[in-house]
N, C-alpha and C positions, 0 to 999 in steps of 0.2 A: 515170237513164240506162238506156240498154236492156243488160238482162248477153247476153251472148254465151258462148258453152262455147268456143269455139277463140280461147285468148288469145293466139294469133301476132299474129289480127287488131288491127291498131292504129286501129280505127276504132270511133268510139261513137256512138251517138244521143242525143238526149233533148232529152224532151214540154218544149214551152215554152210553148205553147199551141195552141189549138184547132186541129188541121187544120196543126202549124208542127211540124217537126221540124230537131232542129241537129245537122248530122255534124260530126264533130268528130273529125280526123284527129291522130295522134300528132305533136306539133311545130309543128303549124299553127294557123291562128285558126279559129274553127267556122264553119262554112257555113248559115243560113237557109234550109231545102227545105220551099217547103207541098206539101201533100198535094193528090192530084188531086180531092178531096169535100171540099176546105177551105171553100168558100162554106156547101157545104150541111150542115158543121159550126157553121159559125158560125149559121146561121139555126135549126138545132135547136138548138144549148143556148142561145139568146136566148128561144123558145119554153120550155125546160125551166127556165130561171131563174126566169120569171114564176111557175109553180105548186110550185117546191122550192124550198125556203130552203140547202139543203145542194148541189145537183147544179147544172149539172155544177160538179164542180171540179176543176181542175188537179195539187192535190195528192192525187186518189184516182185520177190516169192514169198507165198502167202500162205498159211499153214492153219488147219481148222481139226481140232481132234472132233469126231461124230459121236467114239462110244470112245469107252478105254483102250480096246482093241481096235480101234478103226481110224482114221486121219484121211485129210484131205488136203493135198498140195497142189498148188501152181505154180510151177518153177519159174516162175519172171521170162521166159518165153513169148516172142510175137505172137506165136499161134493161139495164146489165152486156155491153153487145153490144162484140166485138172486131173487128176492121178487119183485116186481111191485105193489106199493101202489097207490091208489087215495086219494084225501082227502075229507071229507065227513063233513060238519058241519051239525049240528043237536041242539035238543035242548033238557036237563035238563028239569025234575018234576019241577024244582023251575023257568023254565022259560028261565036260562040262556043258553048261547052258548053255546054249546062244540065241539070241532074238533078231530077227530079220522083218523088216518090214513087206510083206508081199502085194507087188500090184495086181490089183480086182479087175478095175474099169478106167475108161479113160472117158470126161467126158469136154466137149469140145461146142464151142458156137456155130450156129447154123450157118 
């Protein structure tokens, strides 16, 4: 799960897979949010699985909320590169809510 510093917040994340994050409100059932680069996650670590026996994998992604609206992911990836999401709600043709995680930045080791 993502730790957060302000435990008022009753709100958590966590990595379920590629490009999928579950918010998971205090009381409630989790919610299913992909990320706006979910495709082009999933078609790099199909590329990365073929030449690594180890990557990516789900249990070495690492999840950090920033603000309530912000998070920080490392998808268990050789490359070590972290993603910088905001969250974006919007609304469905049929009127209802939807929330989308939107990628900001990418940031990556020297």
């Amino acid at each position: 799960p993502c730790k957060k510093e302000d435990d008022s917040e009753d709100t958590n994340h966590v990595v379920t897979g590629m490009g999928e994050v579950v918010q998971i409100v205090k009381g409630r059932e989790g919610t299913l949010v992909l990320t706006s680069d979910y495709q082009a996650l999933r078609r790099h670590s199909l590329c990365e699985r073929r030449t690594s026996p180890l990557f990516p994998s789900i249990d070495l992604s690492r999840c950090c909320q920033l603000s309530p609206n912000c998070i920080a992911v490392s998808w268990g990836m050789e490359d070590s590169i972290v993603v910088i999401y905001r969250k974006v709600q919007g609304l469905r043709q049929d009127g209802s809510s939807v929330v989308e995680w939107q990628s900001m930045a990418a940031v990556s080791p020297l």
